[in-house]
Structures are given as C-alpha cells and as structure tokens.
C-alpha positions, 0 to 999 in steps of 0.5 A: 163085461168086468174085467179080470183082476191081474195077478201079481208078478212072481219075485224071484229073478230068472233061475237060469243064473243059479246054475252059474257061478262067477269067477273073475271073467269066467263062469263056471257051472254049479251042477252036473251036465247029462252025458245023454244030452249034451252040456246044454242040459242041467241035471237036477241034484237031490238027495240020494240021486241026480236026475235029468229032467229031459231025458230021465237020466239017473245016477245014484250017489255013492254012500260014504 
C-alpha cells in the first residue's frame, strides 16, 4: 500500500490574537462583540455591515 503524501503545515499563526490588541498589561479588543451572544462572540466587520457569524446578527454602518 503506498503511503499518502503529507500536506504541508499552513503558515499564518493562530488568528485568535488579531482580535486582540496589546497595551501595557492590559489588552484591549479590536473589533465589535454581538449584544446577542455575549462578549465571548466577535463579529465580523465589512464594508458597509458588521455581522455575526453565530447567531446572523447584523448592523449596518451609518454613511457619513
């Protein structure tokens, strides 16, 4: 039986750490929490909307 060829590790770090900022001994969150689900939950921020990936709660950016 031949053996399958590995795939190679994906670079890129864990992406929990993006949502997190660094400042002195505290850290701060980058992006928005969902009023639905509590502040364990990012919510994802686009162009015109932020959106939860959870629940598919949405809020529409205000235009300027």
């Amino acid at each position: 039986m031949a053996e399958k060829d590995k795939k190679p590790a994906k670079k890129g770090g864990n992406r929990v750490y993006q949502n997190y900022a660094a400042s002195g001994q505290r850290l701060e969150r980058k992006n928005k929490t969902c009023p639905k689900c509590g502040p364990s939950v990012f919510m994802a921020m686009h162009r015109d909307r932020v959106t939860c990936g959870k629940c598919r709660y949405m809020e529409m950016k205000r235009k300027e």
